[in-house]
C-alpha positions in Angstrom: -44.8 1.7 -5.1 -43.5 4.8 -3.6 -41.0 2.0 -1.4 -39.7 0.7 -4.9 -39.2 3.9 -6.0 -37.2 5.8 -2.9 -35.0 1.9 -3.3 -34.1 2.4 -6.9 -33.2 5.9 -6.0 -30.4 5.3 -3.3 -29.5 2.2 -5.7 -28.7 4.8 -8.4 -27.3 7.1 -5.5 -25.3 4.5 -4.9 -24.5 3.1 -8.2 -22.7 6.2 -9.4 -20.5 6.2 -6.3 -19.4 2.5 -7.0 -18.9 4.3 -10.9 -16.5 7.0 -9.4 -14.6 4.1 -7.0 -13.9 1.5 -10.4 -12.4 4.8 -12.1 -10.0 5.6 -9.3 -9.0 2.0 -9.1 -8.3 1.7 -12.5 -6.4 5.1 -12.9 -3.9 3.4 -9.8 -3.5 -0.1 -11.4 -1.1 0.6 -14.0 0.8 2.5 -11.2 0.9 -0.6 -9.3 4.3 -3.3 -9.0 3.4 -6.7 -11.0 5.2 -9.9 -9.7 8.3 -9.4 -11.8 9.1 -6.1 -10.4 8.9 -7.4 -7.0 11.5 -10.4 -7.8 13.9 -7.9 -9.5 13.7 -5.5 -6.4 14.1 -8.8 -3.9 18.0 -8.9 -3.9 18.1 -4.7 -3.2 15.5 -4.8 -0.5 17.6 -8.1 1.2 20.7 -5.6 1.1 18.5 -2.7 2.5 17.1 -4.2 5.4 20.2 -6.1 6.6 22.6 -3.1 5.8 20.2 -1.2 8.5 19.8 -4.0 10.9 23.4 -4.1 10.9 24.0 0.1 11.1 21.4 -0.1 14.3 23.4 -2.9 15.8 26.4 -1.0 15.4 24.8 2.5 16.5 23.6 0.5 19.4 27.0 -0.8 20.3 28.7 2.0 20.2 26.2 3.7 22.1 26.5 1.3 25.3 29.9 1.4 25.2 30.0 5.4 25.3 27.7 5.5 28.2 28.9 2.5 30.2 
């Protein structure tokens, strides 16, 4: 009996840390992007990421042909 009792102990233990985790999580999913905001931001992260790939190409360039 003593067994059953020392389980439900670390199951409540336990229980109220699960408790403490859900109310985290559902303070940070209203925070979080939903689908649409992701295909609205699509085109402006495109630009982003080619804009830089094409500043480091040119950074690189232009650094080769200074030290060559």
């Amino acid at each position: 009996m003593d067994d059953i009792l020392s389980r439900m102990g670390r199951v409540e233990a336990t229980l109220a840390d699960v408790r403490t985790d859900v109310a985290s999580l559902k303070a940070t999913i209203p925070q979080l992007a939903t689908r649409a905001d992701v295909a609205e931001m699509k085109p402006s992260l495109i630009q982003w990421v080619v804009g830089t790939a094409l500043a480091c190409a040119g950074l690189a360039f232009a650094a080769a042909r200074f030290l060559a």
